[in-house]
Legacy VTK file of the C-alpha trace (Angstrom):
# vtk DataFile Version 3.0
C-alpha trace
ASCII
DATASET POLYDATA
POINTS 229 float
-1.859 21.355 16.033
-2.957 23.965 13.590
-4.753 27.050 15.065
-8.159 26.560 13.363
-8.001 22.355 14.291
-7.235 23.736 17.891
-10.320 26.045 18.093
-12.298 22.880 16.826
-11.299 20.883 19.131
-11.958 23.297 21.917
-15.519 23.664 20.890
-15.271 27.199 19.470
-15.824 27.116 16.006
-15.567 24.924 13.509
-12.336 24.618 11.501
-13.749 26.456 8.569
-15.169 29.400 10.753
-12.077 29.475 12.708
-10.117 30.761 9.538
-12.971 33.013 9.213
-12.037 34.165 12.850
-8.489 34.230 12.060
-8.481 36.226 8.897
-10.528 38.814 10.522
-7.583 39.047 13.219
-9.483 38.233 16.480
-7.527 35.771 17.299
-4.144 35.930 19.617
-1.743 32.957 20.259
0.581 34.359 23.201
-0.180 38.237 22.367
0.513 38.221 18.702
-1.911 38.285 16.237
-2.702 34.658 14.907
-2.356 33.939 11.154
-4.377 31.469 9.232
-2.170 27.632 9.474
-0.007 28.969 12.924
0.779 25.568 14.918
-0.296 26.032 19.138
-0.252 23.452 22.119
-1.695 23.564 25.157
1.018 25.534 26.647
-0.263 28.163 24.396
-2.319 30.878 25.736
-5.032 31.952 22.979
-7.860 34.204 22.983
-10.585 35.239 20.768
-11.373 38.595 20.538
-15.066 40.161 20.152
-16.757 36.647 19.489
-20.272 36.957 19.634
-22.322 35.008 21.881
-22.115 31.110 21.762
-23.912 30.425 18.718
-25.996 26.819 19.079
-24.698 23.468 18.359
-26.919 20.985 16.400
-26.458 17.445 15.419
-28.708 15.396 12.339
-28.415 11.921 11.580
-28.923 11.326 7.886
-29.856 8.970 5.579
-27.310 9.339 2.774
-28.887 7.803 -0.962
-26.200 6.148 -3.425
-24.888 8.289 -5.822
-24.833 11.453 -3.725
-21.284 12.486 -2.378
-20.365 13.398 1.036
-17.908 16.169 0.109
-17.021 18.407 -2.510
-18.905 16.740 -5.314
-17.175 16.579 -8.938
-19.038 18.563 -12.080
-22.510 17.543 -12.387
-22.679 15.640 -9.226
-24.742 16.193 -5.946
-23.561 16.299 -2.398
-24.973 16.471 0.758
-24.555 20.156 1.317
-26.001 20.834 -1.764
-29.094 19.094 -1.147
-29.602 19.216 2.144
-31.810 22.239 3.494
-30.051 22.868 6.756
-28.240 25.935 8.092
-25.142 27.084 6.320
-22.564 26.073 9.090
-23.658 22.390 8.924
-20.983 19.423 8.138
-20.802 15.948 7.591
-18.482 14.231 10.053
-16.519 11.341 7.582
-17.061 10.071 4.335
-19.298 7.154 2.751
-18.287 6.626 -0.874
-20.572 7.622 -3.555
-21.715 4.030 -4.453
-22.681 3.233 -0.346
-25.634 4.574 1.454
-26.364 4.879 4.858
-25.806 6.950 8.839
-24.237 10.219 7.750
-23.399 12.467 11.102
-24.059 16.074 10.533
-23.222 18.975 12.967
-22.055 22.814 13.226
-20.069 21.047 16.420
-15.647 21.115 15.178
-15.147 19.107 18.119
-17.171 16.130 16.539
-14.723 15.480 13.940
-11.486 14.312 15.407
-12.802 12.800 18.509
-15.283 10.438 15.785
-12.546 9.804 13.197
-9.491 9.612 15.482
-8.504 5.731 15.262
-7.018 5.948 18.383
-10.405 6.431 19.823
-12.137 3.163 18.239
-15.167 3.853 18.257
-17.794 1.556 16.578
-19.833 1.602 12.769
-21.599 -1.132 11.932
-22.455 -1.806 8.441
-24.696 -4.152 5.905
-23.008 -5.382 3.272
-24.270 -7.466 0.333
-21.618 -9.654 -1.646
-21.336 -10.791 -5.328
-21.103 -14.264 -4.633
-21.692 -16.582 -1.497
-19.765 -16.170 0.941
-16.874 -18.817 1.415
-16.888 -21.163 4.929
-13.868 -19.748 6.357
-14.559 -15.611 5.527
-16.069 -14.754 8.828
-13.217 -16.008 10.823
-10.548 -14.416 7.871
-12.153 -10.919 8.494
-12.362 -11.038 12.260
-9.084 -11.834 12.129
-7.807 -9.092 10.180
-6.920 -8.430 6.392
-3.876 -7.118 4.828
-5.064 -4.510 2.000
-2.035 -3.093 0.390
0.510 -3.697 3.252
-1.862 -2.569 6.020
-3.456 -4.772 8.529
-6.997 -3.946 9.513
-7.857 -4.319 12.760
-9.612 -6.967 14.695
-13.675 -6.083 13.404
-16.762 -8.005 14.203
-18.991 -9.957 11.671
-21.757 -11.789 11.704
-23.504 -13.867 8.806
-27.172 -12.581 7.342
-27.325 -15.005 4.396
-25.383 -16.682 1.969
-24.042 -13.249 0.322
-24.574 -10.842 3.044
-23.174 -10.006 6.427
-23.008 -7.287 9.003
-19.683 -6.095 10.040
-18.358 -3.559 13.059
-15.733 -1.806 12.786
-13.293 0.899 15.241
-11.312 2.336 11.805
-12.416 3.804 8.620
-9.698 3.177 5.923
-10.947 4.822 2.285
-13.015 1.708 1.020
-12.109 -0.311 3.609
-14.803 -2.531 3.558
-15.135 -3.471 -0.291
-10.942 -3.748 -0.333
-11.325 -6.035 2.809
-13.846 -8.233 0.796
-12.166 -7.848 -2.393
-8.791 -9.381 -0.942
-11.069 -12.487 0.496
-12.037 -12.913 -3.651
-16.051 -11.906 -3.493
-17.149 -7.955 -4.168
-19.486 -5.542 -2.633
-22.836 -4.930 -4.510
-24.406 -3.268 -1.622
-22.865 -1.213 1.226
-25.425 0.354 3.920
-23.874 2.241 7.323
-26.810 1.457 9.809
-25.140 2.930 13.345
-22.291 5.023 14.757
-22.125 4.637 18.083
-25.524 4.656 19.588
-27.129 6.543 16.668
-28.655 4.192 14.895
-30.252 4.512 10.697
-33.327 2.783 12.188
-36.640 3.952 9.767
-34.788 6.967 8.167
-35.548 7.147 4.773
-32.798 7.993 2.257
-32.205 11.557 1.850
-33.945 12.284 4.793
-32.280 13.340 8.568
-33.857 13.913 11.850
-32.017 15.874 14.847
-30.664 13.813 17.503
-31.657 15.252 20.801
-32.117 14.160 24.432
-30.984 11.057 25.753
-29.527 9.800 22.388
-27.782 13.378 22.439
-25.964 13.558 25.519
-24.521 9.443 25.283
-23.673 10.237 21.814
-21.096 12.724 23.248
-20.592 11.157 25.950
-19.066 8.123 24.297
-16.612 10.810 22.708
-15.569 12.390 25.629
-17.291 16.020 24.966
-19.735 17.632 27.473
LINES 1 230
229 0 1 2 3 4 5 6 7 8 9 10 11 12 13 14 15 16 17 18 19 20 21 22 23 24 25 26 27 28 29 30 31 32 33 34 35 36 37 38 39 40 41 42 43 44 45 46 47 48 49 50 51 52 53 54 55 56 57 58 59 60 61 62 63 64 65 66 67 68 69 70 71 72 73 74 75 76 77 78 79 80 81 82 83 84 85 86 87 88 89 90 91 92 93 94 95 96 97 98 99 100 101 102 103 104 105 106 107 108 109 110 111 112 113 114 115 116 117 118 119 120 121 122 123 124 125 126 127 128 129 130 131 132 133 134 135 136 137 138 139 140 141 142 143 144 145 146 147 148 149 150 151 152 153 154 155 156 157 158 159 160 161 162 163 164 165 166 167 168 169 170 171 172 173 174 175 176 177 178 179 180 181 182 183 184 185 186 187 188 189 190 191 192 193 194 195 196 197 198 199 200 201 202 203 204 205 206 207 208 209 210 211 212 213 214 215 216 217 218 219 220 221 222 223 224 225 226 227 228
């Protein structure tokens, strides 16, 4: 993998502070001195260089608000760095689109990232979702099952009826849009999309635009659950 995904993943810094790292030259892959995009593997021997003391990892749940975007927000739009007062080296783990709301993970933690995101890891979301029209006798089963969008299957997901045009729905991937694709190819649309839980952090009373830290108990089964210590 790439040197600054490596250091990530490793816990040292995240990916965007590792090139930092890198294009200050303290970093060494086998004695040499790294350079920003160099591949490593575990067979690799790499070493940082006059790093400063561990700095201190924090993790926020947040409420995002429609029409704010998670990353790197167009011309006159907002995103959650922007308006978010927390330290500089703070990140949103994944993406909700612009027109869903809902359990944004933030951090300063790189290892956070892939271990979340990873499919192969399938870990749980679960969602609210609001539909157009009612929802037809047979969609439940039909989305459980799995849907083709475009030529891909979606994996086997969990719903559960609220009302005639709303459901709940867990899911272990995150395809781009996933959701409203999966309801568009069962013929209904998505008016309203809400994230309520990623793993065992859960939206509960947070109000939109608003985050809280997560700490003890929730803290240390939240990482747990993806394998860091």
């Amino acid at each position: 993998m790439r040197i600054n995904k490596y250091l990530a993943h490793k816990g040292i810094a995240t990916r965007r502070d590792a090139d930092d790292l890198i294009a200050r030259r303290k970093v060494r892959i086998n004695g040499h001195i790294a350079l920003l995009g160099e591949k490593v593997d575990e067979s690799d021997n790499v070493e940082l260089r006059g790093k400063s003391s561990s700095k201190k990892l924090l993790y926020y749940a947040y409420n995002k608000p429609i029409g704010i975007s998670t990353h790197s927000s167009r011309r006159g739009e907002k995103d959650i760095r922007k308006i978010a007062t927390l330290p500089n080296d703070i990140f949103p783990v994944g993406r909700l689109d612009k027109n869903s709301s809902g359990l944004i993970i933030l951090t300063n933690d790189g290892r956070v990232t892939d271990r979340l995101l990873n499919p192969i890891y399938e870990h749980d979301k679960e969602y609210r979702v609001r539909t157009g029209d009612p929802l037809r006798g047979s969609f439940k089963k039909a989305m459980e099952a799995g849907i083709n969008i475009e030529g891909y299957l979606t994996k086997p997901c969990t719903v559960r009826k609220t009302g005639p045009k709303s459901f709940t729905i867990t899911l272990t991937e995150g395809k781009k849009h996933q959701i409203r694709r999966m309801v568009a190819a069962l013929h209904n649309t998505v008016v309203e999309l809400e994230r309520t839980r990623v793993l065992n952090i859960r939206l509960d009373n947070l109000a939109p635009g608003a985050w809280r830290p997560i700490l003890g108990d929730d803290l240390t089964r939240f990482l747990s659950q993806i394998s860091i210590k």
